[in-house]
SERO-810219 format. One line per field, with one value per residue (C-alpha): residue number from 0; residue in one letter; y, z, x. Coordinates in steps of 0.2 Angstrom, whole numbers, plus 5000, padded with zeros to 4 digits. Example, Ala and Ser with C-alpha at 12.3 -4.5 7.8 and 13.67 -1.06 7.14 Angstrom:
<pts>
i = c(0 1)
aa = c(A S)
y = c(4978 4995)
z = c(5039 5036)
x = c(5062 5068)
</pts>
This chain:
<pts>
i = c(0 1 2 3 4 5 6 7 8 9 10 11 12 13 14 15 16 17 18 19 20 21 22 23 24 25 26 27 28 29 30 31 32 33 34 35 36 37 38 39 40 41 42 43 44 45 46 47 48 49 50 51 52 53 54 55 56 57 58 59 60 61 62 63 64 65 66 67 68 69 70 71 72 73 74 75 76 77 78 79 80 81 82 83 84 85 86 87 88 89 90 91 92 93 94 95 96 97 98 99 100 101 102 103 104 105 106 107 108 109 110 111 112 113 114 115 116 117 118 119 120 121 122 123 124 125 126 127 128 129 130 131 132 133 134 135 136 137 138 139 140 141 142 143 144 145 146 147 148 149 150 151 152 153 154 155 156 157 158 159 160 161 162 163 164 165 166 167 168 169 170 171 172 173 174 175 176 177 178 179 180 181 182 183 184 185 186 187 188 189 190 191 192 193 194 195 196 197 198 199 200 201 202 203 204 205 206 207 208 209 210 211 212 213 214 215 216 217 218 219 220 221 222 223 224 225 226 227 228 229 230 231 232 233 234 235 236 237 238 239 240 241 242 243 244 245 246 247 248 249 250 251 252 253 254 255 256 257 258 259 260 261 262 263 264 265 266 267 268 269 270 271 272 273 274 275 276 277 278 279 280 281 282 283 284 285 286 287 288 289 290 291 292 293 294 295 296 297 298 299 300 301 302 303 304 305 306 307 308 309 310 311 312 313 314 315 316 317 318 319 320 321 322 323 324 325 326 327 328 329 330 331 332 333 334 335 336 337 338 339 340 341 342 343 344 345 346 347 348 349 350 351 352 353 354 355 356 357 358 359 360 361 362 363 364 365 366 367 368 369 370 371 372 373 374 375 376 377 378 379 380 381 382 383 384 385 386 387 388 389 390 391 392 393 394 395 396 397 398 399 400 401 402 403 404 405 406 407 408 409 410 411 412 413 414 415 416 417 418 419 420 421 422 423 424 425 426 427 428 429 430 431 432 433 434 435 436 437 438 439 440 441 442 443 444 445 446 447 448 449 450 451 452 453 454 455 456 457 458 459 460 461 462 463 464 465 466 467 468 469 470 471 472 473 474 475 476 477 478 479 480 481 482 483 484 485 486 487 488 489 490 491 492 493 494 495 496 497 498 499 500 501 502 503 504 505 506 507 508 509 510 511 512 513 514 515 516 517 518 519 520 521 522 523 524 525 526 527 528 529 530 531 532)
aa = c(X X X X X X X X X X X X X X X X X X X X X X X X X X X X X X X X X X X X X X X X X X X X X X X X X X X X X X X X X X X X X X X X X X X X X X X X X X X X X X X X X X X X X X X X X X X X X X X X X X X X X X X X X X X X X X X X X X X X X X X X X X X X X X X X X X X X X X X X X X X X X X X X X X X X X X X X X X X X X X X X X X X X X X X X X X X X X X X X X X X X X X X X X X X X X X X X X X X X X X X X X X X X X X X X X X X X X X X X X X X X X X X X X X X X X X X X X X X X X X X X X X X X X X X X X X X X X X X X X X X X X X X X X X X X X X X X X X X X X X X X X X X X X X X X X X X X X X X X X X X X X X X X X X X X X X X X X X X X X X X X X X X X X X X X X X X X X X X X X X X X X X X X X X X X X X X X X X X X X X X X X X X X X X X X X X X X X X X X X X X X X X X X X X X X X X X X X X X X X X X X X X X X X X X X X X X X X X X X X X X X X X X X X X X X X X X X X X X X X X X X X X X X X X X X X X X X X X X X X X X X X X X X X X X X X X X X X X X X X X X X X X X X X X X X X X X X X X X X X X X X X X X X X X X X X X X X X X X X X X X X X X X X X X X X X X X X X)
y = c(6068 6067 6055 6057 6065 6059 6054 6039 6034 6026 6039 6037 6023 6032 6042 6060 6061 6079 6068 6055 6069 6078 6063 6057 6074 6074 6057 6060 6073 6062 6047 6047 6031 6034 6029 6029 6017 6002 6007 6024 6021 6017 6009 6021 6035 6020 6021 6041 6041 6025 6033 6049 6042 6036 6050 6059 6048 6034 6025 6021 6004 6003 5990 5986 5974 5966 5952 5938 5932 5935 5954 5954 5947 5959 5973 5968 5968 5985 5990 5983 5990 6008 6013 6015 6005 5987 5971 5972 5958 5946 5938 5925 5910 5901 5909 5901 5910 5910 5913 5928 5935 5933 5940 5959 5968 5987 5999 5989 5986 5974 5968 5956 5946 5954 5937 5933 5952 5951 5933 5939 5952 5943 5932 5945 5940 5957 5973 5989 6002 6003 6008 6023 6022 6006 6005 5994 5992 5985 5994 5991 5973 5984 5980 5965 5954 5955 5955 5974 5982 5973 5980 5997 5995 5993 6004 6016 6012 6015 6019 6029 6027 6035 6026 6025 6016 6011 6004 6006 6006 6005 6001 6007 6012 6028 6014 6004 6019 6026 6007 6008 6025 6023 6006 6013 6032 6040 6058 6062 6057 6057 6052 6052 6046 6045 6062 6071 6085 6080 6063 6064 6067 6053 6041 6026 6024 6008 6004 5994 5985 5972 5958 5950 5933 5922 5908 5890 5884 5869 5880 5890 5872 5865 5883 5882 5864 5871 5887 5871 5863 5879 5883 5866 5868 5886 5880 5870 5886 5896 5885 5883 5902 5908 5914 5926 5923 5925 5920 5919 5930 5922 5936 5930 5912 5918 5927 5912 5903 5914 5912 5894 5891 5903 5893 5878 5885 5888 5871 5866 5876 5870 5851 5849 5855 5852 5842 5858 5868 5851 5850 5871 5868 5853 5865 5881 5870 5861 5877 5885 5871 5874 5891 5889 5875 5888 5902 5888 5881 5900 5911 5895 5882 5865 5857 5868 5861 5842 5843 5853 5838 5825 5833 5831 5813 5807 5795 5776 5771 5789 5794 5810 5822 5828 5843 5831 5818 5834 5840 5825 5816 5830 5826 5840 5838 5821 5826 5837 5825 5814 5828 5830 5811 5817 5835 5842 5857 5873 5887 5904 5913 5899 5903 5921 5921 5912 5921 5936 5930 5920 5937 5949 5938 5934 5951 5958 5944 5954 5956 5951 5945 5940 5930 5932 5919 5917 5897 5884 5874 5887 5890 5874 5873 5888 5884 5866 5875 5889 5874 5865 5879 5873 5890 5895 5915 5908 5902 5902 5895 5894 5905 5898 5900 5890 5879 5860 5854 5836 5832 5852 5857 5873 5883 5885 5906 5898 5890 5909 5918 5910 5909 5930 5930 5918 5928 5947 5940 5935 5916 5915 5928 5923 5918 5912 5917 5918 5931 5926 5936 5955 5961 5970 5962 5971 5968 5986 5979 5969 5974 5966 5958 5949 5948 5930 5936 5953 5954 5965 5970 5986 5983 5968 5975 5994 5978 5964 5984 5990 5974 5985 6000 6004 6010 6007 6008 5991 5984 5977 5966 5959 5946 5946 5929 5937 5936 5927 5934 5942 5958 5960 5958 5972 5985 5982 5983 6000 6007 6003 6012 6026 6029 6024 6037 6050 6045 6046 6064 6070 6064 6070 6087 6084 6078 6094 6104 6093 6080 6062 6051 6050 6034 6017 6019 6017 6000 5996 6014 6005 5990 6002 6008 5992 5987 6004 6008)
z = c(4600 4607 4616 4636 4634 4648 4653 4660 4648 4631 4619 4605 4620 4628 4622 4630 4637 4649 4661 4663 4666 4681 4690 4687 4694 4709 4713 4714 4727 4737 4742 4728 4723 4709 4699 4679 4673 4663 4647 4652 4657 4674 4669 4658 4675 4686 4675 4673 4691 4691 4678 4691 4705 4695 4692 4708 4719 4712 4728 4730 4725 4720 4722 4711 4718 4707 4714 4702 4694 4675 4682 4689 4672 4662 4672 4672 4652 4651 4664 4653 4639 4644 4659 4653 4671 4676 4671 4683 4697 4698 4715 4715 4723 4713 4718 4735 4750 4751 4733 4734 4751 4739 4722 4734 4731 4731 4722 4709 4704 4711 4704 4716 4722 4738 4746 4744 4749 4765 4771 4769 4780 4792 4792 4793 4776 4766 4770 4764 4770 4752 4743 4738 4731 4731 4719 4723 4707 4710 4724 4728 4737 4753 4764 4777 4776 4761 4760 4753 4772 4783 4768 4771 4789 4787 4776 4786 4801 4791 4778 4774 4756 4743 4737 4722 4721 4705 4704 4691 4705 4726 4730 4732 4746 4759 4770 4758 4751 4769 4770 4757 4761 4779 4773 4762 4770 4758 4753 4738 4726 4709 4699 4679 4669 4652 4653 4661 4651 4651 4644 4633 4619 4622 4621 4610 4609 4618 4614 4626 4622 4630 4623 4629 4625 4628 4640 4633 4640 4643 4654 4662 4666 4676 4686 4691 4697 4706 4714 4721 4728 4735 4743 4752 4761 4766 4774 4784 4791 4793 4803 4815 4816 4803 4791 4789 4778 4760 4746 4755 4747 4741 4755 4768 4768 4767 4782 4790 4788 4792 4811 4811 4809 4822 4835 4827 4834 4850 4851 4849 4863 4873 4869 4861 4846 4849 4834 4828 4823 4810 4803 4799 4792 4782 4776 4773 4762 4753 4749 4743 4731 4723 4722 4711 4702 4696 4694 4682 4670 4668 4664 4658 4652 4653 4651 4668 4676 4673 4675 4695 4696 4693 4703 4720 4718 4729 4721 4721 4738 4746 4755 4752 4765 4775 4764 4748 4751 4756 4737 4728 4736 4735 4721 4712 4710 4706 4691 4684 4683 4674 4662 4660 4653 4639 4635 4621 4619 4623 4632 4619 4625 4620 4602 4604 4612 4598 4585 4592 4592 4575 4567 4574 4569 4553 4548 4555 4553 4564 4578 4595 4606 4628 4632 4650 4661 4678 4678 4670 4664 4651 4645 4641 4634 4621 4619 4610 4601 4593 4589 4582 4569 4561 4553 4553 4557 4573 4584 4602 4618 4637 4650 4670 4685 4693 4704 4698 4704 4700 4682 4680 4678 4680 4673 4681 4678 4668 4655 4657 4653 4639 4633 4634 4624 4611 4610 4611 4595 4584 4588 4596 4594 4606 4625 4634 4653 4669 4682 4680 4665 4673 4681 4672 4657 4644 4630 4618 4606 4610 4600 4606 4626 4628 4646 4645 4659 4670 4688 4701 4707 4701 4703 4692 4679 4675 4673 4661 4651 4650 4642 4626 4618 4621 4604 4594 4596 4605 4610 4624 4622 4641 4636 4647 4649 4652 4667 4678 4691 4675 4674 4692 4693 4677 4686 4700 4692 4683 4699 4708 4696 4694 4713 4714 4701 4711 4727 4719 4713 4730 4740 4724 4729 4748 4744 4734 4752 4760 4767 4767 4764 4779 4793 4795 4810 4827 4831 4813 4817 4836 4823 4811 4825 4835 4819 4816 4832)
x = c(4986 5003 5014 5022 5038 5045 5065 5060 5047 5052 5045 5030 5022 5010 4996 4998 4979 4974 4964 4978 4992 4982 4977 4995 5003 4991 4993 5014 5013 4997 4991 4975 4961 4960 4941 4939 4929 4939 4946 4952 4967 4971 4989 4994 4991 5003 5017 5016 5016 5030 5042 5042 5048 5063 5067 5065 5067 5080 5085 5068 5059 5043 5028 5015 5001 4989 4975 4982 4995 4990 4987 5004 5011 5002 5007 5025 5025 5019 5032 5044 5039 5036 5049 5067 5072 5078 5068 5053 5053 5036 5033 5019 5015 5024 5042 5047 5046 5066 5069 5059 5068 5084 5079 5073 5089 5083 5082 5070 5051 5042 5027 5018 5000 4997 4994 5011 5017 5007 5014 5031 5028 5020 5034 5046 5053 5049 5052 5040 5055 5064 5048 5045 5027 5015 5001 4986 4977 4958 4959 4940 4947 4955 4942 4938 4953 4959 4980 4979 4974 4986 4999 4990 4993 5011 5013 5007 5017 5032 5038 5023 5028 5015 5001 4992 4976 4966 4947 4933 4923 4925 4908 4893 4890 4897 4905 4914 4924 4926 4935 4946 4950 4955 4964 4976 4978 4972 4972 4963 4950 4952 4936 4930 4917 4913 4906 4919 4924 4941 4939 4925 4937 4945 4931 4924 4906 4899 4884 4872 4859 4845 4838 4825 4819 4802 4805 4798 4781 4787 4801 4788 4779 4795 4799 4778 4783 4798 4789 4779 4794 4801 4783 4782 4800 4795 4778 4790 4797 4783 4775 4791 4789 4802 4796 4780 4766 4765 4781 4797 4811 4830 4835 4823 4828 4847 4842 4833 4848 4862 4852 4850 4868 4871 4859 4871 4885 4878 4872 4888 4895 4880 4882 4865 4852 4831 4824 4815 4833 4837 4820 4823 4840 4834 4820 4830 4844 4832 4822 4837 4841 4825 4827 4842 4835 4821 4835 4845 4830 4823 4839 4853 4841 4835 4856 4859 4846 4850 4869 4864 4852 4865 4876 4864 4866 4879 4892 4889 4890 4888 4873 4861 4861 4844 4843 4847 4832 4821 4825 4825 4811 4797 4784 4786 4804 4801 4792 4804 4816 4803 4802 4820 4820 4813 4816 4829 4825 4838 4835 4834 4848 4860 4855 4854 4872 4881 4870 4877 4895 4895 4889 4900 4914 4909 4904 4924 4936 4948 4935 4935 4921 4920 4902 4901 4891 4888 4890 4904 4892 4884 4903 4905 4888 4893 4909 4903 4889 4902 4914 4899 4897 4914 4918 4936 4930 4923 4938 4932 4938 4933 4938 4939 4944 4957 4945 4941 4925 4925 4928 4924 4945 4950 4962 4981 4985 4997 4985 4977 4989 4992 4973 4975 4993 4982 4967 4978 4987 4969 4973 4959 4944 4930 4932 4917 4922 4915 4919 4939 4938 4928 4944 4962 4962 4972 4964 4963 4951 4937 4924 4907 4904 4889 4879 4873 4863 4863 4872 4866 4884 4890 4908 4908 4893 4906 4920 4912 4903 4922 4927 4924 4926 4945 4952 4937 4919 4911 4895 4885 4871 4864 4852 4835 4824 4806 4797 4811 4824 4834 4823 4824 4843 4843 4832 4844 4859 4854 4847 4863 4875 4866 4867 4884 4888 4876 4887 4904 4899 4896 4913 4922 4915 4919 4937 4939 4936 4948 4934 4936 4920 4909 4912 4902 4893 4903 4904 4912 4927 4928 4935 4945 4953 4957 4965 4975 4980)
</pts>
């Protein structure tokens, strides 16, 4: 296979793919989103799409948006590296408001956080009318009020510069791509999959795989004892009327409280709440922190569930909320923690997980791994436990947000940044991440991604999958705890996919006739409109 010959592109940098030239060509003449599932090659398409503008048009700036700053500085690399045009400017949040108005001197590349992007225009301090084209990678994000539709709406209202969106995935549902769609002014749709025709030659196999493990009896014996506690607080609201007979669902008690903190609000306007509305809110918090207390034991282990535990006890000196002696004082709940006193044992999957990384590493030194887990806790948890097996094939580190939650520090995009240049170079060859790590990043070689449990969403399951299988073949292993809320959230998170792809099919069909996807019902277009006048 070839490489882009291309005036503007340094030659032997990218890979010529057929896929990647026709979306490219259509998305120069239109405003295209762009969907190909990570790992395909939605960067390389941008800077096919860039280097044209260049050439065409040369007066022209471009903008390249990305939701964070290690996207942003990732994205600026590659531009560097492939585009024979000035050194790409970065505009983050950690470039003064007045600094950045200075360093705009057109024509030039921008890449930018859209945060910062839509201050500035709101401010008046940035100006969209010398771009030319503005690419809006994750492109799935323009919808509520998120930075990337007010910079829609401006674009829109002038310059009307070209857009270029990118996603692995806008939603699934009709209306969320109808969002994005009528956010950004798009045009057409340009959509692959790994069976496409086109880019099936191009492909690496990824192989996915579930494992599922037996939950401990003495577990099984704390979630029977939290069912208990769950079931007490829910009586509470069935017999206020809340709630109807039988097991209340997590989305029933969601539900039930999304409407007592509107009758909150309303008491707040009115002066006063009636007794009853406390004792429901009381009741629904307190079920809901035995609902996840039973989500933590079964599917994270018995570490999880002690460290939440800890974590309801106020300080010394501060009080426990309603919902907090609710929780903590039912008798159930009481005896867990009695149990926790004396209880050592580790939940399977922790095993499982390191098993899985310590082997792959040790069977390819030059291998890389990503463990993915919903909460910080369990990182640090497999982090200690890969550092505990002392093997210098096995160098792993933790992956996080930028959020400190008490002791719980974060990481600045700095220390992330960093962490990826680490791991991209082999200095590091295992990262134990939460969600941080599931969007853009460029890393061409990860060769097994492990699910430490399965998530229902679609958008973030395709992005944790396309972690691997870039230039080599990769693996996917989801670990399953047996009879919990894990096999739900699998059936769901296959069923959802499969319908996502059924939907995608059929407005890639319609945009072919010139049809965009179908609107939200009227009251959501009534807003659309109010917002895009």
């Amino acid at each position: 296979m070839g490489t882009v010959e291309h005036p503007r592109i340094r030659p032997g940098v990218l890979e010529d793919r057929v896929y990647q030239r026709a979306i490219a060509e259509t998305a120069t003449d239109r405003n295209t989103l762009v969907v190909l599932p990570t790992g395909l090659g939605k960067t390389p398409i941008a800077l096919r799409v860039m280097a044209e503008f260049l050439l065409r048009r040369p007066t022209g700036s471009i903008l390249f948006l990305a939701p964070t700053r290690p996207l942003v500085v990732q994205h600026a690399r590659s531009v560097a590296a492939t585009l024979f045009a000035p050194e790409p400017l970065t505009l983050t949040g950690a470039v003064s408001p007045e600094r950045r108005a200075a360093l705009l001197r057109p024509p030039q590349i921008v890449l930018a956080t859209p945060q910062v992007v839509a201050n500035d225009l709101e401010r008046a301090e940035f100006a969209l009318d010398s771009f030319s084209l503005i690419v809006f990678d994750e492109a799935h994000r323009a919808v509520g009020d998120y930075p990337y539709v007010a910079i829609g709406a401006a674009n829109r209202r002038g310059p009307g510069a070209r857009v270029l969106a990118m996603t692995a995935s806008p939603g699934g549902s009709l209306h969320r791509i109808f969002e994005v769609w009528s956010h950004l002014g798009i045009e057409r749709f340009e959509y692959r999959t790994e069976s496409s025709p086109d880019v099936a030659p191009y492909l690496h196999g990824v192989g996915v795989q579930t494992v599922t493990l037996p939950v401990p009896a003495e577990v099984q014996h704390l979630a029977i004892r939290l069912r208990a506690a769950v079931a007490r607080q829910v009586d509470v609201l069935r017999r206020l009327g809340l709630v109807p007979a039988g097991e209340a669902s997590r989305r029933a008690l969601l539900e039930v409280g999304a409407r007592l903190h509107r009758e909150l609000d309303a008491g707040r306007a009115a002066g006063s709440h009636p007794a009853t509305l406390w004792q429901a809110v009381t009741a629904q918090s307190a079920a809901m922190k035995g609902l996840h207390a039973l989500e933590l034991v079964e599917t994270q282990g018995v570490d999880a569930l002690r460290e939440f535990l800890r974590r309801q006890d106020p300080p010394t000196g501060g009080r426990r909320s309603p919902a907090q002696r609710a929780f903590l004082n039912d008798p159930d709940l009481v005896a867990v923690r009695g149990s926790l006193e004396y209880l050592t044992l580790e939940h399977p999957k922790v095993a499982a997980a390191v098993g899985l990384a310590r082997d792959e590493l040790r069977r390819a030194p030059g291998a890389k791994v990503i463990v993915f887990s919903q909460y910080r806790d369990t990182v640090d948890r497999l982090v200690a436990e890969l550092e505990k097996l002392g093997d210098p094939l096995v160098r792993p580190a933790r992956f996080v947000g930028q959020a400190t939650h008490g002791a719980d520090a974060g990481l600045s995009q700095k220390e992330q940044v960093g962490l990826l240049d680490r791991f991209r170079a082999g200095e590091l060859n295992c990262l134990v991440a939460t969600s941080v790590a599931e969007e853009g990043l460029d890393i061409p070689a990860t060769d097994l991604v492990v699910f430490y449990e399965p998530i229902p969403d679609v958008i973030r399951t395709i992005q944790r999958r396309g972690r691997t299988g870039r230039s080599r073949s990769g693996r996917v292993v989801v670990l399953v705890a047996q009879g919990t809320r894990d096999e739900g959230l699998q059936r769901a998170a296959f069923s959802r996919e499969r319908r996502m792809h059924d939907m995608l099919e059929r407005v890639q069909a319609d945009a072919a006739q010139g049809h965009a996807p179908p609107p939200p019902p009227a009251r959501k277009v009534q807003r659309l409109l109010s917002e895009f006048p």
